[in-house]
C-alpha positions as CSV (number, residue, x, y, z in Angstrom):
1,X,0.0,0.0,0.0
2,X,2.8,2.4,0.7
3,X,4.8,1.8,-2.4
4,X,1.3,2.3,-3.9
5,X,0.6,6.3,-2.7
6,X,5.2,6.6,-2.7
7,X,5.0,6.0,-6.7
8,X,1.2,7.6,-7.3
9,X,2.5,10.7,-5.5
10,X,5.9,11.0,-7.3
11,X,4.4,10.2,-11.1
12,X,4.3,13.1,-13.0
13,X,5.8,15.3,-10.6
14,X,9.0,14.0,-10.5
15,X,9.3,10.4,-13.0
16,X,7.6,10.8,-16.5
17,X,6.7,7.3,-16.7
18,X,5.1,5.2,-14.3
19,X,7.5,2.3,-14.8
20,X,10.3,4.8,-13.1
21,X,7.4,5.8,-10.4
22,X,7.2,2.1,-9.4
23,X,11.1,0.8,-9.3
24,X,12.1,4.3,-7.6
25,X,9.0,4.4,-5.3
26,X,8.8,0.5,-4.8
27,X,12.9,0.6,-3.9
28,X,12.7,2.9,-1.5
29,X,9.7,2.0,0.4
30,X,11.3,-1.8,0.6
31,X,14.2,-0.5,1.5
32,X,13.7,2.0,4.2
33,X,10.9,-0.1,5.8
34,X,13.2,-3.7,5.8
35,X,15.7,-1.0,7.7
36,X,17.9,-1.9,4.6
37,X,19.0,1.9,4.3
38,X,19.8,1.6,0.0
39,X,19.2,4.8,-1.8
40,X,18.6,4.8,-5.5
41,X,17.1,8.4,-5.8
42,X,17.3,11.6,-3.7
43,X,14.3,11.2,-2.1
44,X,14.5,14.7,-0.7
45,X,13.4,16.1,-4.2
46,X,10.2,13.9,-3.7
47,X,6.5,15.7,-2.7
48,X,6.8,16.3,1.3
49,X,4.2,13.3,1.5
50,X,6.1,10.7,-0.4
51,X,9.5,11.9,2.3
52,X,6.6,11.7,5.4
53,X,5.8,8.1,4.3
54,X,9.1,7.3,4.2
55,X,9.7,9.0,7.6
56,X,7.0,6.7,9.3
57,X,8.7,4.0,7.6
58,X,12.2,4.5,9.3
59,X,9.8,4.5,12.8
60,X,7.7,1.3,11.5
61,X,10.5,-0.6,11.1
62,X,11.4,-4.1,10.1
63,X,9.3,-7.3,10.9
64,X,9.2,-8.9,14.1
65,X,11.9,-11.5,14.8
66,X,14.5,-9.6,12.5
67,X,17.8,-7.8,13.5
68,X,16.2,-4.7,12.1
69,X,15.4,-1.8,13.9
70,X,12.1,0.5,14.4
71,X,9.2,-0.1,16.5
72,X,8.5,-3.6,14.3
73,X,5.3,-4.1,12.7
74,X,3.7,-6.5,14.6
75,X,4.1,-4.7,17.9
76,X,2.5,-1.4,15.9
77,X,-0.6,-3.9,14.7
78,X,-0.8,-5.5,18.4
79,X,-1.2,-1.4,19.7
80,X,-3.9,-0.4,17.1
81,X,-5.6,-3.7,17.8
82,X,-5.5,-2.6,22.0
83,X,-6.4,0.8,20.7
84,X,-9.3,-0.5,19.5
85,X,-10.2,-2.6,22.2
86,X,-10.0,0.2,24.9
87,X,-12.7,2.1,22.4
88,X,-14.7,-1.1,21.9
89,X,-15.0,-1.5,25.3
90,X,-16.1,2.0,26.2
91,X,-19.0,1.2,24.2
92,X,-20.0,-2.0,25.6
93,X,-18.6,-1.6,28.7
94,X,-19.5,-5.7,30.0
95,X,-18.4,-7.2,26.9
96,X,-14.6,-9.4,27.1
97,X,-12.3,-8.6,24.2
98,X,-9.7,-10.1,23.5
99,X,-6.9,-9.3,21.2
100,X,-5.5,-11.7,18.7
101,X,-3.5,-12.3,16.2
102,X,-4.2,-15.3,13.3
103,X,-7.2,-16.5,15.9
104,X,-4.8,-16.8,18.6
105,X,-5.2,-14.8,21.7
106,X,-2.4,-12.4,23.2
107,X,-2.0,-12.8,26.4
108,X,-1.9,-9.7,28.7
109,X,1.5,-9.9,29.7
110,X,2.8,-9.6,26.0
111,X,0.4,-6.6,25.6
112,X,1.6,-4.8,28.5
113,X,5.3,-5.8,27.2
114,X,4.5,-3.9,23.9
115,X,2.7,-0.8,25.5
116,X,5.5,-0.3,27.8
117,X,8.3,-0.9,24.4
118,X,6.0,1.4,22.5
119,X,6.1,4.4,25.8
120,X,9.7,4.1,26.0
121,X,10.3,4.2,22.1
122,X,8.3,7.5,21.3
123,X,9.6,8.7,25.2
124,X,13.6,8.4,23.7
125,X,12.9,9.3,20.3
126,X,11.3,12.8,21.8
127,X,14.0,13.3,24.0
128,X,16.7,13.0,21.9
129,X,15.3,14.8,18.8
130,X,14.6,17.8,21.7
131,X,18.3,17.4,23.0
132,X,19.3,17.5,18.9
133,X,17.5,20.7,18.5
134,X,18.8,21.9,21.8
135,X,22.3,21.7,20.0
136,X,21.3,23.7,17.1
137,X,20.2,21.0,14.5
138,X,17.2,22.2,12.6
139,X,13.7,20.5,13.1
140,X,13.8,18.0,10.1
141,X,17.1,16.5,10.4
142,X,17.0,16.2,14.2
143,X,13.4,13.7,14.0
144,X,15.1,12.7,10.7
145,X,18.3,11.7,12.5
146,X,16.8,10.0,15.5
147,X,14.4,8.2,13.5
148,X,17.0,6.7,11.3
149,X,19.2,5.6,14.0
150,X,16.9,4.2,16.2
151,X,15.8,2.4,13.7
152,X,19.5,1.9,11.9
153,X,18.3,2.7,9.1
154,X,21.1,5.1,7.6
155,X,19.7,8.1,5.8
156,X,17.1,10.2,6.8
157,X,16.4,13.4,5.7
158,X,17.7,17.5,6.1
159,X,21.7,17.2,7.1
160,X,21.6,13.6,6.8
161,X,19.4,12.5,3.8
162,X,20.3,10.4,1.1
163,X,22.8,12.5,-0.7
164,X,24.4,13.2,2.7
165,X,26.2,12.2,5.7
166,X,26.4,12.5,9.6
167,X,29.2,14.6,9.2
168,X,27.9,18.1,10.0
169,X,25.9,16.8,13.0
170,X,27.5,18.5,16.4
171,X,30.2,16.0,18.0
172,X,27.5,16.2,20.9
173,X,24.5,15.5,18.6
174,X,26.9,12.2,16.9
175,X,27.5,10.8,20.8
176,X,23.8,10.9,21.3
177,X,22.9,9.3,17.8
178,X,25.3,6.8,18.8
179,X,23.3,5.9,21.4
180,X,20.0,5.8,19.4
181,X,21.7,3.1,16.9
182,X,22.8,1.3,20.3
183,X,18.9,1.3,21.6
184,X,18.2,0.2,18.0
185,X,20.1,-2.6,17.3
186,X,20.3,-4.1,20.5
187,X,16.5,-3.4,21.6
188,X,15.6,-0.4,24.5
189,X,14.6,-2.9,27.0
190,X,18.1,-4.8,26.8
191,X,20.2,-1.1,27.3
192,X,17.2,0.5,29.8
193,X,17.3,-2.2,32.0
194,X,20.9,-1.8,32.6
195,X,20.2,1.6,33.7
196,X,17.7,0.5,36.6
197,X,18.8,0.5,39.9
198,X,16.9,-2.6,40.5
199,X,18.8,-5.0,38.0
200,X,22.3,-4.5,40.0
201,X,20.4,-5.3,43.5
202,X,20.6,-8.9,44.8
């Protein structure tokens, strides 16, 4: 569906033919949302909703089970699925919901596992792109940059799109992005937990 608006938004506009539309549109939607990180076009030149696509992309991230980073996809279905729970049970307030996945129930301890992930995920990625800003980045390449290294996903946009490097980030703004790629490829709860007091006590 994405690679479907990507290459609809950027025929005529920016490809001629809708064969170029598709492999440049198609590429880059496979490639940013497998947290692959290719670039076959400057995708910068692109409509500001094909580079906002993309954007959620970097954030979507990679399926669950792969080394990839982002939130993963099926922890983003499993929240609109409680989402939509919570609503459905405001309106029948006696009713028992459960959420599921291929007919099989999620039990509540894996929901609560992927609403805490989910907290902590959006949580770091405001903080840092605040801290980025606070450093004198602009807007675009700080949520740009955070986004693409917490979900190692290599170019992003602004400062650091595809025709670009991490180069003129701030040595500040490079040691904290450093530490996004960390929480990315090794998970936040495996590098947050090391950081409560709790784990170290016996």
């Amino acid at each position: 569906v994405l690679t479907a608006i990507v290459s609809f938004d950027v025929y005529g506009s920016v490809y001629k033919t809708i064969g170029q539309a598709l492999r440049y549109g198609s590429f880059q939607v496979v490639s940013i949302i497998t947290t692959t990180g290719y670039a076959t076009a400057d995708y910068e030149q692109w409509p500001f909703f094909s580079q906002l696509i993309l954007l959620l992309c970097m954030i979507i991230g990679a399926s669950a089970g792969s080394t990839g980073g982002g939130m993963k996809c099926l922890r983003v279905m499993l929240y609109f699925k409680y989402c939509y729970r919570e609503l459905f049970s405001l309106i029948h307030p006696h009713a028992v919901a459960q959420i599921k996945i291929q007919g099989k129930p999620i039990p509540e301890d894996v929901m609560r596992s992927v609403l805490g992930f989910m907290g902590l995920y959006m949580g770091l990625f405001a903080l840092s792109a605040v801290l980025l800003t606070g450093l004198g980045v602009d807007l675009i390449t700080s949520i740009a940059a955070v986004a693409a290294t917490l979900g190692n996903i290599g170019p992003g946009l602004g400062l650091v799109g595809p025709t670009d490097n991490f180069a003129r980030i701030p040595y500040l703004g490079k040691w904290l992005l450093i530490w996004c790629m960390l929480l990315g490829r090794l998970e936040i709860y495996t590098v947050i937990i090391l950081l409560v007091p709790e784990f170290w006590r016996k």
